[in-house]
Every structure is written in C-alpha cells, then in structure tokens.
PDB file of N, CA, C and O in Angstrom:
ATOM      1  N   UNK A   1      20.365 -14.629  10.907  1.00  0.00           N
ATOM      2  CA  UNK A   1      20.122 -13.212  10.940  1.00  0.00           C
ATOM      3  C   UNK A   1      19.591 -12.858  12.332  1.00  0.00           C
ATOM      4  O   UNK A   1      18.712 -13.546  12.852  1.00  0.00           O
ATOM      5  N   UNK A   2      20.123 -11.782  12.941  1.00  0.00           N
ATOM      6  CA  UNK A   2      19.807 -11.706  14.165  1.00  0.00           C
ATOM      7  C   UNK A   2      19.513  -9.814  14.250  1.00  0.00           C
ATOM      8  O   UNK A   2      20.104  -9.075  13.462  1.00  0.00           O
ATOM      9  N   UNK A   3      18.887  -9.458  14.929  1.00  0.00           N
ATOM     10  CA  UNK A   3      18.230  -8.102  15.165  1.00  0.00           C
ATOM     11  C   UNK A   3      18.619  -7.373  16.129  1.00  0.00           C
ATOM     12  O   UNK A   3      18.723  -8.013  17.175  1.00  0.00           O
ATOM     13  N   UNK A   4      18.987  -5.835  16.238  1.00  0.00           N
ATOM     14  CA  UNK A   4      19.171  -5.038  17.481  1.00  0.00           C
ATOM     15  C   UNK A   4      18.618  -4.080  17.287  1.00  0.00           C
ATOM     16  O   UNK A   4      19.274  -3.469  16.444  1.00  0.00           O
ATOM     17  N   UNK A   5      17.893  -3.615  17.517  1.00  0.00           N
ATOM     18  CA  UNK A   5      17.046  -1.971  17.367  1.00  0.00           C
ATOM     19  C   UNK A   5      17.923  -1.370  18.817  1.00  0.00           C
ATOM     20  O   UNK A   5      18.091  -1.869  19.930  1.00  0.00           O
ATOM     21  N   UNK A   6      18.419   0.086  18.125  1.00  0.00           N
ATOM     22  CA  UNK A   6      19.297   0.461  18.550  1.00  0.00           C
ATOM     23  C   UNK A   6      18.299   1.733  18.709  1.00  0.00           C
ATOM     24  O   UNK A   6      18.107   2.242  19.813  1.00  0.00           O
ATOM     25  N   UNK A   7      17.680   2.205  17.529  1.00  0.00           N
ATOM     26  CA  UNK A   7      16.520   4.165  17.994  1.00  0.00           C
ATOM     27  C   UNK A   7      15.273   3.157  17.132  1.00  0.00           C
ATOM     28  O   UNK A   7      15.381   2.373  16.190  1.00  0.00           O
ATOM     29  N   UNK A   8      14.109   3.599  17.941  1.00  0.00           N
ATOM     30  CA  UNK A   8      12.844   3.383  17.342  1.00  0.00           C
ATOM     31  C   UNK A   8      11.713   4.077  17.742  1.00  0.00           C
ATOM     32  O   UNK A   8      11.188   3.736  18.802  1.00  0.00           O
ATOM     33  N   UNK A   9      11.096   5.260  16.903  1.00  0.00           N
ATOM     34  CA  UNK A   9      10.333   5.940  17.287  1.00  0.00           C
ATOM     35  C   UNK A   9       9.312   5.717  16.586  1.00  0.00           C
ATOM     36  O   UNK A   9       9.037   4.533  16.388  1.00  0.00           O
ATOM     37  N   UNK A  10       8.331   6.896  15.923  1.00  0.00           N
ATOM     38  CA  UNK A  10       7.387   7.377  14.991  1.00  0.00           C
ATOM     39  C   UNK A  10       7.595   7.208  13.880  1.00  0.00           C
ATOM     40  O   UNK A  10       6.832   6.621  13.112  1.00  0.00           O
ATOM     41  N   UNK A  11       8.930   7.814  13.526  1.00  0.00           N
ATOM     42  CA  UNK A  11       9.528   8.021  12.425  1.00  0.00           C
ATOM     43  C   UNK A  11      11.018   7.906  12.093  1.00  0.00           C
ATOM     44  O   UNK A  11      11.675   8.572  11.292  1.00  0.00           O
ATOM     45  N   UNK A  12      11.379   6.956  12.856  1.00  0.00           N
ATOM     46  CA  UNK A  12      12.647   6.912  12.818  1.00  0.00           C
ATOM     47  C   UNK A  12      12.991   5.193  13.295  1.00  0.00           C
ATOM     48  O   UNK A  12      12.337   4.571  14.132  1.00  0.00           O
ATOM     49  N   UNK A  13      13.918   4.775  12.689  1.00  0.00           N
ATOM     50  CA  UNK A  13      14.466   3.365  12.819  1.00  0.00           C
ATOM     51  C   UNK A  13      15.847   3.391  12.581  1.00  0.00           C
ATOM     52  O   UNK A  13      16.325   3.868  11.552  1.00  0.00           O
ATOM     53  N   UNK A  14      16.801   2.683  13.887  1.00  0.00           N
ATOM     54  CA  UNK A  14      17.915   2.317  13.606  1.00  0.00           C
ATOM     55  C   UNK A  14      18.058   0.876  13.991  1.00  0.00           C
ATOM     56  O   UNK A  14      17.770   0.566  15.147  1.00  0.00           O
ATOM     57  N   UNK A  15      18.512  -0.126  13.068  1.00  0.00           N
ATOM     58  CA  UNK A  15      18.692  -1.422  13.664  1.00  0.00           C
ATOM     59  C   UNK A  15      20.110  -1.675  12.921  1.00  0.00           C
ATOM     60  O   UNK A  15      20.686  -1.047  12.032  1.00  0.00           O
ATOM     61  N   UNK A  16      20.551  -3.246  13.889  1.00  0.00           N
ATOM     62  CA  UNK A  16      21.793  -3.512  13.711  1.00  0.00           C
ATOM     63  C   UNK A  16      20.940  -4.644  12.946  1.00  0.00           C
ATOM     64  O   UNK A  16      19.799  -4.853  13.359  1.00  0.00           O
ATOM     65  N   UNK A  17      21.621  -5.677  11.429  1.00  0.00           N
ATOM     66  CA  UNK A  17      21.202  -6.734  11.059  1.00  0.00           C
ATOM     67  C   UNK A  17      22.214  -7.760  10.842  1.00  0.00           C
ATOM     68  O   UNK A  17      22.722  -8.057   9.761  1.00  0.00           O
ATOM     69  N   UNK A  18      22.517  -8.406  12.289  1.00  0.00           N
ATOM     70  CA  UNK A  18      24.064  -9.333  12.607  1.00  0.00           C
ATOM     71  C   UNK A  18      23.552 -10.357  11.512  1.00  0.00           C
ATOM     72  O   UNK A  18      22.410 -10.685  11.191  1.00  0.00           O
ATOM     73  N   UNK A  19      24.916 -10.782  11.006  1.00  0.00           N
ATOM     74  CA  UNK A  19      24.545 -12.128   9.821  1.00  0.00           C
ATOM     75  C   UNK A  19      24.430 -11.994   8.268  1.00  0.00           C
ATOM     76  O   UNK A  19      24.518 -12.803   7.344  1.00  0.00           O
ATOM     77  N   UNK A  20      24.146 -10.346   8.364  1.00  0.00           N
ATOM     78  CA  UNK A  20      24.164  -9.949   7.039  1.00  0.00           C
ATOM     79  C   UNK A  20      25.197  -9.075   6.341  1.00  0.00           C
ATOM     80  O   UNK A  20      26.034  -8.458   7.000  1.00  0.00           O
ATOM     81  N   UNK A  21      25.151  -9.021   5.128  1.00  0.00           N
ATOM     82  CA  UNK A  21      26.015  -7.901   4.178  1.00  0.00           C
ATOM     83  C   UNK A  21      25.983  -6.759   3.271  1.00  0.00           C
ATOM     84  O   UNK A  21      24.827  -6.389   3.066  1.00  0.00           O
ATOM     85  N   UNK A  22      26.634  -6.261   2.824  1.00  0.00           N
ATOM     86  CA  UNK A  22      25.894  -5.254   1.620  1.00  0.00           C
ATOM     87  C   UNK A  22      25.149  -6.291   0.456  1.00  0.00           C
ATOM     88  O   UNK A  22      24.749  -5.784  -0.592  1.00  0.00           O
ATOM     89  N   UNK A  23      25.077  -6.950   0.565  1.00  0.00           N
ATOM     90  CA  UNK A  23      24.219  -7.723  -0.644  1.00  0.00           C
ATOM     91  C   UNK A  23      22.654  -7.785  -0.326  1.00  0.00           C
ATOM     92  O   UNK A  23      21.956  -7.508  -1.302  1.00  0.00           O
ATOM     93  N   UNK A  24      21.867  -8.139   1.023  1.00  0.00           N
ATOM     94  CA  UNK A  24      21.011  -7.895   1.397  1.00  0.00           C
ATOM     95  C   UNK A  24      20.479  -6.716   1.603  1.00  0.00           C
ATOM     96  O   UNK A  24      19.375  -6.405   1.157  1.00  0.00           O
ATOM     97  N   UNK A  25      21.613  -5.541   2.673  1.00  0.00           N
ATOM     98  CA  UNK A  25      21.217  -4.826   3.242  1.00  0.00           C
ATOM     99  C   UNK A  25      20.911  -3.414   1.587  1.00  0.00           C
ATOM    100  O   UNK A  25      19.878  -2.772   1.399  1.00  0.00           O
ATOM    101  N   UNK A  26      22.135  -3.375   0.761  1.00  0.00           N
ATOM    102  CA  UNK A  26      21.455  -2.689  -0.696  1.00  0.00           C
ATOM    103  C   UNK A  26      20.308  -2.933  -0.732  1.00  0.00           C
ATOM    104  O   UNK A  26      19.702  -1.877  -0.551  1.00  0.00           O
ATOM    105  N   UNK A  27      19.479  -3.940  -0.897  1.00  0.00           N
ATOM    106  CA  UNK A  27      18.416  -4.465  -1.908  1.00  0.00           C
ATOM    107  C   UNK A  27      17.622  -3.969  -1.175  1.00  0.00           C
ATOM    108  O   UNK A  27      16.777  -3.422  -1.883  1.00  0.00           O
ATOM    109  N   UNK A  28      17.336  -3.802   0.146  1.00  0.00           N
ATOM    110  CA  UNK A  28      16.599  -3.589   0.843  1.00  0.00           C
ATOM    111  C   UNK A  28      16.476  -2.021   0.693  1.00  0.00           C
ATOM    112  O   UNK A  28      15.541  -1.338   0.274  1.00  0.00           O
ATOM    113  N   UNK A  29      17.514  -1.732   1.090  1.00  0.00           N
ATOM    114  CA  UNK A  29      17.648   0.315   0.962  1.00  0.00           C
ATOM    115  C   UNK A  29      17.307   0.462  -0.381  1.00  0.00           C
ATOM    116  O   UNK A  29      16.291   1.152  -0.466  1.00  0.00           O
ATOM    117  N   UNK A  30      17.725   0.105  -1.456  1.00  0.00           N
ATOM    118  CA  UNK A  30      17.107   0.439  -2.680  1.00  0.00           C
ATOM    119  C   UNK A  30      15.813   0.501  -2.875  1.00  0.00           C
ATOM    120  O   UNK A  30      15.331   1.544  -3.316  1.00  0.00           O
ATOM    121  N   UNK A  31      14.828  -0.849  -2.519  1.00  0.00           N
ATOM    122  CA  UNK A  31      13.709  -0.945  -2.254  1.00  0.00           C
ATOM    123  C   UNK A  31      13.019   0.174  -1.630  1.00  0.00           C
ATOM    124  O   UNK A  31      12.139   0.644  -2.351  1.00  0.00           O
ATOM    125  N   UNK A  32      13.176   0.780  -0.407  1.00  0.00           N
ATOM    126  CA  UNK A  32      12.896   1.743   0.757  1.00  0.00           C
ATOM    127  C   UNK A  32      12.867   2.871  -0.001  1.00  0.00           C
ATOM    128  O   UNK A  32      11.908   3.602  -0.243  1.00  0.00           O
ATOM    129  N   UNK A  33      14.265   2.970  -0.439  1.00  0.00           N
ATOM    130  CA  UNK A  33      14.278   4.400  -1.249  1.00  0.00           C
ATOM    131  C   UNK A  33      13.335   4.473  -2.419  1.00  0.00           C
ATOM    132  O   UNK A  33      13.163   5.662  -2.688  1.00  0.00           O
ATOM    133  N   UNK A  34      12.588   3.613  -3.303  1.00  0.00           N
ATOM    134  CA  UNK A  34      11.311   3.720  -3.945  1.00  0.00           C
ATOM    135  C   UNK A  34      10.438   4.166  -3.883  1.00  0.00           C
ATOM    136  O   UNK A  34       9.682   4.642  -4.730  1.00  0.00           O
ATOM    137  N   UNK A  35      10.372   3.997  -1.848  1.00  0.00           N
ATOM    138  CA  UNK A  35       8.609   4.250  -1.048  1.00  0.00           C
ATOM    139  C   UNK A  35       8.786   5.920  -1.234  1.00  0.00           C
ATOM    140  O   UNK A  35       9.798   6.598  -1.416  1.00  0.00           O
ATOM    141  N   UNK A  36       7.284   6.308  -1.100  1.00  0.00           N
ATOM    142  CA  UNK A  36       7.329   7.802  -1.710  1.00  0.00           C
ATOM    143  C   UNK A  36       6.961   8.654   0.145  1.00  0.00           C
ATOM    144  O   UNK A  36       6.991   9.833   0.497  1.00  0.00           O
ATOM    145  N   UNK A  37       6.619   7.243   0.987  1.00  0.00           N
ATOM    146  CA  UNK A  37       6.644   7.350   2.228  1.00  0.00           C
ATOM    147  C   UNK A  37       8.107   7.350   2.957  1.00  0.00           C
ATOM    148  O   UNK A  37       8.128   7.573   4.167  1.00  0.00           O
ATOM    149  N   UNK A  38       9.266   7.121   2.297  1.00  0.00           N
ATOM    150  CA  UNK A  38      10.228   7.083   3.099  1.00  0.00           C
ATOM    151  C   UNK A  38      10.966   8.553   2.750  1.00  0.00           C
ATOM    152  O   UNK A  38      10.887   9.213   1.714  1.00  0.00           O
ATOM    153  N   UNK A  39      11.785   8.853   4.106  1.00  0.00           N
ATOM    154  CA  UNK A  39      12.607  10.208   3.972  1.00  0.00           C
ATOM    155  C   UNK A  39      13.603   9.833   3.383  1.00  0.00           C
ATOM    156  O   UNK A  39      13.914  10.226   2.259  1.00  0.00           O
ATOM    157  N   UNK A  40      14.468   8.731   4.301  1.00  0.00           N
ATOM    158  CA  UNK A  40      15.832   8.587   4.766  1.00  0.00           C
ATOM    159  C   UNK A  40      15.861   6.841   4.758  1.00  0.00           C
ATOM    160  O   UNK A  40      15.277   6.066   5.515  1.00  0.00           O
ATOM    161  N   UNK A  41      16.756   6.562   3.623  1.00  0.00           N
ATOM    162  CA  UNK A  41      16.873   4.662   4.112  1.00  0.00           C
ATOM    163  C   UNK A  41      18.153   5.001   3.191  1.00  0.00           C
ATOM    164  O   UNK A  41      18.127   5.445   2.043  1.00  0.00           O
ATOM    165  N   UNK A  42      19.303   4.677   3.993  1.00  0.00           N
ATOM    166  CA  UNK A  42      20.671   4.095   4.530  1.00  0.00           C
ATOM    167  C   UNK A  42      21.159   2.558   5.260  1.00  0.00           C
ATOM    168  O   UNK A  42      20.365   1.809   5.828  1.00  0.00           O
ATOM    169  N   UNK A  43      22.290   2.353   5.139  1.00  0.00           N
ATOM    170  CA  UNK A  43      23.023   1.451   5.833  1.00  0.00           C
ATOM    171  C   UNK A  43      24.293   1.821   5.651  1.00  0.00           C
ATOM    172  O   UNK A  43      24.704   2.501   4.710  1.00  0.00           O
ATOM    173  N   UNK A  44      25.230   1.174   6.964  1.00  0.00           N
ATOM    174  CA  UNK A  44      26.455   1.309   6.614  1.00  0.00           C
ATOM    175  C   UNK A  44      27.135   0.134   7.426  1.00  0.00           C
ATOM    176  O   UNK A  44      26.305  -0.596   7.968  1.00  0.00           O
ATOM    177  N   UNK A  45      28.124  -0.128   7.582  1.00  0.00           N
ATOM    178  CA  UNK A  45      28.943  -1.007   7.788  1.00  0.00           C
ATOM    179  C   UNK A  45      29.933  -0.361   8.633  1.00  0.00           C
ATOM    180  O   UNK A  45      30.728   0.230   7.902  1.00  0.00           O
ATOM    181  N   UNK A  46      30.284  -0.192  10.120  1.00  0.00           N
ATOM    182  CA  UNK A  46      30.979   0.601  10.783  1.00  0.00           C
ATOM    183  C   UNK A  46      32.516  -0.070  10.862  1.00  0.00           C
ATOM    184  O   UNK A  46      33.506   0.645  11.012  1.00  0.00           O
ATOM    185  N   UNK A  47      32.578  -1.207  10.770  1.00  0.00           N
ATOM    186  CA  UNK A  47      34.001  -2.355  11.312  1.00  0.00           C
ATOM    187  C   UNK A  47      34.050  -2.719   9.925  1.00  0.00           C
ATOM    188  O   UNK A  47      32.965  -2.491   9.389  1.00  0.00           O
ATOM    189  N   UNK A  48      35.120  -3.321   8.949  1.00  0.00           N
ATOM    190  CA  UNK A  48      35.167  -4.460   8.362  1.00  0.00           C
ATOM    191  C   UNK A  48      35.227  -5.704   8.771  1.00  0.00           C
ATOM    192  O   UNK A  48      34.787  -6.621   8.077  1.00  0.00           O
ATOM    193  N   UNK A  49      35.858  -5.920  10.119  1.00  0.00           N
ATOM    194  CA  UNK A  49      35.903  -6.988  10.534  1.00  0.00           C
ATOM    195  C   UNK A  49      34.716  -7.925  11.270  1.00  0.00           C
ATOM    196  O   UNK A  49      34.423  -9.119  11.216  1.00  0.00           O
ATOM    197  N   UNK A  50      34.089  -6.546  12.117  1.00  0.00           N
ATOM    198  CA  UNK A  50      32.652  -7.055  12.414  1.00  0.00           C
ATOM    199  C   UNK A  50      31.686  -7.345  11.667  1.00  0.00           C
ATOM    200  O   UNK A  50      30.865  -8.169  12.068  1.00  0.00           O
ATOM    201  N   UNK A  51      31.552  -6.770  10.458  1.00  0.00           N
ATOM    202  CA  UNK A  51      30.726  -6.902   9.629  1.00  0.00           C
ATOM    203  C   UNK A  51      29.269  -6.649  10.300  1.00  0.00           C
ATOM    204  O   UNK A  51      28.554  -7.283   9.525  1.00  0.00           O
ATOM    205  N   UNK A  52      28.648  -6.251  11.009  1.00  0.00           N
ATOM    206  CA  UNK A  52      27.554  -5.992  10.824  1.00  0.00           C
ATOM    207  C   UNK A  52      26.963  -4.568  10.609  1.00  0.00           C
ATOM    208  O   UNK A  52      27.324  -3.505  11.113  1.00  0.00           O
ATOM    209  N   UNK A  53      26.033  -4.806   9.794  1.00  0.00           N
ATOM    210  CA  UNK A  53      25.091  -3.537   8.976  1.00  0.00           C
ATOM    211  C   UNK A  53      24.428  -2.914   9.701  1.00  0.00           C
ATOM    212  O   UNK A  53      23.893  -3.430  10.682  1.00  0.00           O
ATOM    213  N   UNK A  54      24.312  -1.734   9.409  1.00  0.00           N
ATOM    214  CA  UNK A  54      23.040  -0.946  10.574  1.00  0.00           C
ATOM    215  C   UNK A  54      22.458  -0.319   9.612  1.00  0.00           C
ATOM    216  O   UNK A  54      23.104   0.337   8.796  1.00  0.00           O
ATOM    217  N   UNK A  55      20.912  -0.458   9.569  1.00  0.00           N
ATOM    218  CA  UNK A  55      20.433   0.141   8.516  1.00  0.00           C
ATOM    219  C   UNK A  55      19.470   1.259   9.313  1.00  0.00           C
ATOM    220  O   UNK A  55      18.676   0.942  10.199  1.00  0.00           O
ATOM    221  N   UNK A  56      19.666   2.492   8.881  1.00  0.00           N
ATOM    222  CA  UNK A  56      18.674   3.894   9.200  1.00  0.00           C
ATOM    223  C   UNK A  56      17.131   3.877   8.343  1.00  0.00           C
ATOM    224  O   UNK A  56      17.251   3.917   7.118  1.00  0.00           O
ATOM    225  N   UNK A  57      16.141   3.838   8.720  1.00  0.00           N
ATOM    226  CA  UNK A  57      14.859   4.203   7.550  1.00  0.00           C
ATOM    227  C   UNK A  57      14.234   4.769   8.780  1.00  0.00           C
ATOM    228  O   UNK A  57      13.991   4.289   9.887  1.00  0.00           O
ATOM    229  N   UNK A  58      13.914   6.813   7.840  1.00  0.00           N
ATOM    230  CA  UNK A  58      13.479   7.277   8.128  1.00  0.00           C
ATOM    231  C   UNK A  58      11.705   7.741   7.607  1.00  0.00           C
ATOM    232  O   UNK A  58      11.690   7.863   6.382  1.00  0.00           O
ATOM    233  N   UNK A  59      10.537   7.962   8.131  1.00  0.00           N
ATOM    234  CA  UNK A  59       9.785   8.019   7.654  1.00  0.00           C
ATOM    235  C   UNK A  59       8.921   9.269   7.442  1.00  0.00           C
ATOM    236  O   UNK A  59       9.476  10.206   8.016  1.00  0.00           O
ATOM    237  N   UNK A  60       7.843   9.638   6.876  1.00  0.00           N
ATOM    238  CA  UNK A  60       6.863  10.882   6.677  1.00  0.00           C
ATOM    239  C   UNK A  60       6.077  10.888   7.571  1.00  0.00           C
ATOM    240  O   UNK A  60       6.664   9.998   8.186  1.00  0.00           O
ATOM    241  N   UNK A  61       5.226  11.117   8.215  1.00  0.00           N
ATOM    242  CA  UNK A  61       4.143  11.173   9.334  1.00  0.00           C
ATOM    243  C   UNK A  61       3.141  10.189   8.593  1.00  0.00           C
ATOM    244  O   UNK A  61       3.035  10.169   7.367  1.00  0.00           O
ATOM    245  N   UNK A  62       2.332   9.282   9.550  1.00  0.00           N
ATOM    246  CA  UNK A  62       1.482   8.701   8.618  1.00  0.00           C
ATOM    247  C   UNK A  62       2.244   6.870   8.365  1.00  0.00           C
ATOM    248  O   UNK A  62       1.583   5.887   8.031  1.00  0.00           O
ATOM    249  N   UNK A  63       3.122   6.882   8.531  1.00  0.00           N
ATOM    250  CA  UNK A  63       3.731   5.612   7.682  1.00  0.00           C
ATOM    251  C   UNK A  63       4.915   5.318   8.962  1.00  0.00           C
ATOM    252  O   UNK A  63       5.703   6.203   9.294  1.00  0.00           O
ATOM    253  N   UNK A  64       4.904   3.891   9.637  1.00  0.00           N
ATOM    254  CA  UNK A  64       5.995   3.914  10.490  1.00  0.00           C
ATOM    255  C   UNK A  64       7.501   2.860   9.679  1.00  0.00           C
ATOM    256  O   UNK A  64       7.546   1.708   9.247  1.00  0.00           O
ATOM    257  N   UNK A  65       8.184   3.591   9.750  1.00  0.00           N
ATOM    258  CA  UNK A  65       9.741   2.860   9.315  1.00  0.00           C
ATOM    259  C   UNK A  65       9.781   1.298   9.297  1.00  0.00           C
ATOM    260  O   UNK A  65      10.434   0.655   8.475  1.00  0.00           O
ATOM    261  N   UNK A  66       8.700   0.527  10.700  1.00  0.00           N
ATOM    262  CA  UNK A  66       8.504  -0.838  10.303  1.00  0.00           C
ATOM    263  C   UNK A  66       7.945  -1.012   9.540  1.00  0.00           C
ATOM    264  O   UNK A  66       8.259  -2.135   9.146  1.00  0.00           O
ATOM    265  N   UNK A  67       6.951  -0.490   8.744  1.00  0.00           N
ATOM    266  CA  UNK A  67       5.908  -0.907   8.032  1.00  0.00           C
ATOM    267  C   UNK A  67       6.508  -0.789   6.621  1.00  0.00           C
ATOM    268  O   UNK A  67       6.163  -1.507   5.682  1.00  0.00           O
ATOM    269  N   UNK A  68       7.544   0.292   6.548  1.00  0.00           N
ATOM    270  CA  UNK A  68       8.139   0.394   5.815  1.00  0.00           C
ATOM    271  C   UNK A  68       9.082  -0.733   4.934  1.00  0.00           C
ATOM    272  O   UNK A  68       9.145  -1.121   3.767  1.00  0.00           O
ATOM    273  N   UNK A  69       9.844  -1.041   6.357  1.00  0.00           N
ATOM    274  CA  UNK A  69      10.814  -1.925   5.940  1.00  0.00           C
ATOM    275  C   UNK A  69      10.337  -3.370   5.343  1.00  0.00           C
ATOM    276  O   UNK A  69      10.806  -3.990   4.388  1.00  0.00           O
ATOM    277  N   UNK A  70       8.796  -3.849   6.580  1.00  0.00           N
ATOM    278  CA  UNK A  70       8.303  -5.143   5.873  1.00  0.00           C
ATOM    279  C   UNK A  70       7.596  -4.806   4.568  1.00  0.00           C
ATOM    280  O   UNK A  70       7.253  -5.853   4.020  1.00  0.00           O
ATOM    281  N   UNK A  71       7.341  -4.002   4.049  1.00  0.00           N
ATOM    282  CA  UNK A  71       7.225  -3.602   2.564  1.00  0.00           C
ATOM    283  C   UNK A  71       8.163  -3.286   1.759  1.00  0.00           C
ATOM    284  O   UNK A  71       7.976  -3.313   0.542  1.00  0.00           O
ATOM    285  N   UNK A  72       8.889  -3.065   2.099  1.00  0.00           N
ATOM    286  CA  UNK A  72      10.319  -3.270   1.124  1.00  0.00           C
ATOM    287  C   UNK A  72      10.680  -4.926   1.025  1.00  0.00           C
ATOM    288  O   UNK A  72      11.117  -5.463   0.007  1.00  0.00           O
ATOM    289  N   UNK A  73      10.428  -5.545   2.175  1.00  0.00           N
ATOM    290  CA  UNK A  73      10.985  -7.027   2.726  1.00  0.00           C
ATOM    291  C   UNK A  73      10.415  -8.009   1.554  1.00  0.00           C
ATOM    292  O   UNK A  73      10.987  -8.923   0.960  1.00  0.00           O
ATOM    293  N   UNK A  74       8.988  -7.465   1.418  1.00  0.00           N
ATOM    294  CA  UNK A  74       7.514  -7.988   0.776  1.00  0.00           C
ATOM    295  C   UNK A  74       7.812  -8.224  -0.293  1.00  0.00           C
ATOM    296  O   UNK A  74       7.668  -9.346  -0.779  1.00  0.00           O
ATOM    297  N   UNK A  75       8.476  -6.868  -1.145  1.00  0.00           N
ATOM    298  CA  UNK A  75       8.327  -6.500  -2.297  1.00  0.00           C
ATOM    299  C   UNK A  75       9.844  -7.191  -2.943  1.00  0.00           C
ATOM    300  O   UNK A  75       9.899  -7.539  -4.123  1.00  0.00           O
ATOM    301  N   UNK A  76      10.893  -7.314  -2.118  1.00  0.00           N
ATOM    302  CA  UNK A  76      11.676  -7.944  -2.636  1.00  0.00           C
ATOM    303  C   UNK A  76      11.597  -9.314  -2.801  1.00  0.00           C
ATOM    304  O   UNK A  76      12.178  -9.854  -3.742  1.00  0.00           O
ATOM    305  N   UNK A  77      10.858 -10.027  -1.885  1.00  0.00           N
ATOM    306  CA  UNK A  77      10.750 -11.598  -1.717  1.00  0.00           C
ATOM    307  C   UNK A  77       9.821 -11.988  -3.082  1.00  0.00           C
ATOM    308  O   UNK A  77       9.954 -13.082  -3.630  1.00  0.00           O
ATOM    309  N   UNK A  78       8.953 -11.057  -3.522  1.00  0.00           N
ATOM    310  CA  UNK A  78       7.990 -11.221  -4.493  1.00  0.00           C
ATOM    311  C   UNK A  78       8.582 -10.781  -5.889  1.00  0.00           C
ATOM    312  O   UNK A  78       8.028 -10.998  -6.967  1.00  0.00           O
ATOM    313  N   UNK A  79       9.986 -10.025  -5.686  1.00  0.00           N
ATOM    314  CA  UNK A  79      10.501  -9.990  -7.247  1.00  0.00           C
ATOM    315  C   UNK A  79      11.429 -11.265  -7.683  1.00  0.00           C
ATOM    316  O   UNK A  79      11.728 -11.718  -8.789  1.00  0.00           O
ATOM    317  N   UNK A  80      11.800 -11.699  -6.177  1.00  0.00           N
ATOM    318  CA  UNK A  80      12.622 -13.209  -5.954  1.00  0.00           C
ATOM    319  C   UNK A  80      12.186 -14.393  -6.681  1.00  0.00           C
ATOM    320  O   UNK A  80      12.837 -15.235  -7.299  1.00  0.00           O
ATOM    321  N   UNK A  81      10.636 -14.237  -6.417  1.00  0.00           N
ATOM    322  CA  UNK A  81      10.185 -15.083  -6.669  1.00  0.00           C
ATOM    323  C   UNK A  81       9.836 -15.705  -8.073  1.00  0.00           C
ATOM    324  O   UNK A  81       9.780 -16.846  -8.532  1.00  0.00           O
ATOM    325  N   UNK A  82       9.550 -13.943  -8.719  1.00  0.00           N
ATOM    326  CA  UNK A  82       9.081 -13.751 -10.006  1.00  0.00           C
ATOM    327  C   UNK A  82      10.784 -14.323 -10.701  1.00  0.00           C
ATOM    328  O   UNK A  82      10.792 -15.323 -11.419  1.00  0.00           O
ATOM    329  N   UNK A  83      11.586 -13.876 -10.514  1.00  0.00           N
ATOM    330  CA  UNK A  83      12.894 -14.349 -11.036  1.00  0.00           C
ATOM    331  C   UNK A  83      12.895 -15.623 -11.100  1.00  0.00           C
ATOM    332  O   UNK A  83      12.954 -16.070 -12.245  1.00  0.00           O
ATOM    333  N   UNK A  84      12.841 -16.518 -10.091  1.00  0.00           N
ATOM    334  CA  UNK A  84      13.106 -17.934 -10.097  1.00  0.00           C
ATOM    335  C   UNK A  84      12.398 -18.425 -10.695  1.00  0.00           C
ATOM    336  O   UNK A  84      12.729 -19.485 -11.226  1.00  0.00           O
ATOM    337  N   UNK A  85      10.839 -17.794 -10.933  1.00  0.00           N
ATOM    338  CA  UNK A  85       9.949 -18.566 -11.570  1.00  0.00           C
ATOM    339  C   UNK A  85      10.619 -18.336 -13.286  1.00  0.00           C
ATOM    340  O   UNK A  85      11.342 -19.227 -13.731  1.00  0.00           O
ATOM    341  N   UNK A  86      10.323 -17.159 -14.107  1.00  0.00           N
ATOM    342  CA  UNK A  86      11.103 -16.973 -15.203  1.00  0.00           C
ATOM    343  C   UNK A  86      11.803 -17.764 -15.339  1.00  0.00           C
ATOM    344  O   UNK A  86      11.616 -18.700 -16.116  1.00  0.00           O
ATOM    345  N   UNK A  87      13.081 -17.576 -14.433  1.00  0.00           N
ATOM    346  CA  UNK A  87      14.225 -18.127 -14.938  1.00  0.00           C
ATOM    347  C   UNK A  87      14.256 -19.614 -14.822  1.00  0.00           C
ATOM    348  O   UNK A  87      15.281 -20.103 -15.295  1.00  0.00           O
ATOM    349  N   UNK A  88      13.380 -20.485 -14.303  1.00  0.00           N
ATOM    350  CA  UNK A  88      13.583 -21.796 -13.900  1.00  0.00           C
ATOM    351  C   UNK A  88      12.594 -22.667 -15.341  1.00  0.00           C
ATOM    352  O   UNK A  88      12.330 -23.869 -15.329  1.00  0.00           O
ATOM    353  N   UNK A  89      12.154 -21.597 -16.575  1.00  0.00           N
ATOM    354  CA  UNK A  89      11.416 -21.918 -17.617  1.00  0.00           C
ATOM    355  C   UNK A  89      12.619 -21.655 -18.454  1.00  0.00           C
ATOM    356  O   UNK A  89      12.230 -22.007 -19.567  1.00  0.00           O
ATOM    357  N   UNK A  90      13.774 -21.272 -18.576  1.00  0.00           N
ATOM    358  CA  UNK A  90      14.544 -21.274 -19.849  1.00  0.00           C
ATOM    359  C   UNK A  90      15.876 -22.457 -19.459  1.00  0.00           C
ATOM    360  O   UNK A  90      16.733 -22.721 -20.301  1.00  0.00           O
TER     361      UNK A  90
END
C-alpha cells in the first residue's frame, strides 16, 4: 500500500491509495460516513486498468480528515478483530 496526498487542508483530504481496491477503500468510506464529524467521504476509481483509488474525506471545523480517517482505520481493525476472534470459537 503506498500513499499520495494529492489536496490536504483543514478540512479537506484527497489521497491516492496505490495497492488497493474497492474492498478496502468501501469499508473505510462506510466507516467515515458513520463519523457525525465527517461532511464528505468518497472514493472512486478513475482507470480500470490502473486501479488505483482516491479517496475524498471531507470534514466539520474542529475535526481534521486525518484524524478522521485513522478513526475509521481504528475502528475497522477492531471490528476485524472482534470477527476473527468469534469466529475462530465455532
């Protein structure tokens, strides 16, 4: 997985996430879109062939789009976890 921040302000984040797909980059925007701090969390996929994702998370004043995203990051790694654990008892 490799990183390009393409806009990064206050409230605003655009990064490229080379290496990845809609399988990551969903879970993540789904996540984002939860926060009651986020405006705007998107991705899209510009090439098929290039395949890489650019994901948009926009934020409220108060809350920056990184902080955002490693709380979405957080919160998914910790439902990951809860899964494997469950599921590794049946």
């Amino acid at each position: 997985m490799e990183f390009n921040i393409k806009e990064s302000d206050k409230t605003k984040l655009v990064l490229n996430v080379k290496g990845e797909d809609h399988t990551f980059c969903n879970i993540i925007v789904k996540r984002l879109q939860k926060n009651p701090d986020v405006r705007v969390a998107s991705y899209r996929i510009d090439h098929p062939l290039e395949r890489i994702p650019t994901i948009l998370v926009e934020t409220k004043q108060g809350t920056t789009p990184k902080q955002a995203l490693l709380e979405a990051v957080k919160e998914v790694e910790k439902e990951a976890k809860e899964f494997d654990k469950k599921f590794s008892k049946i």
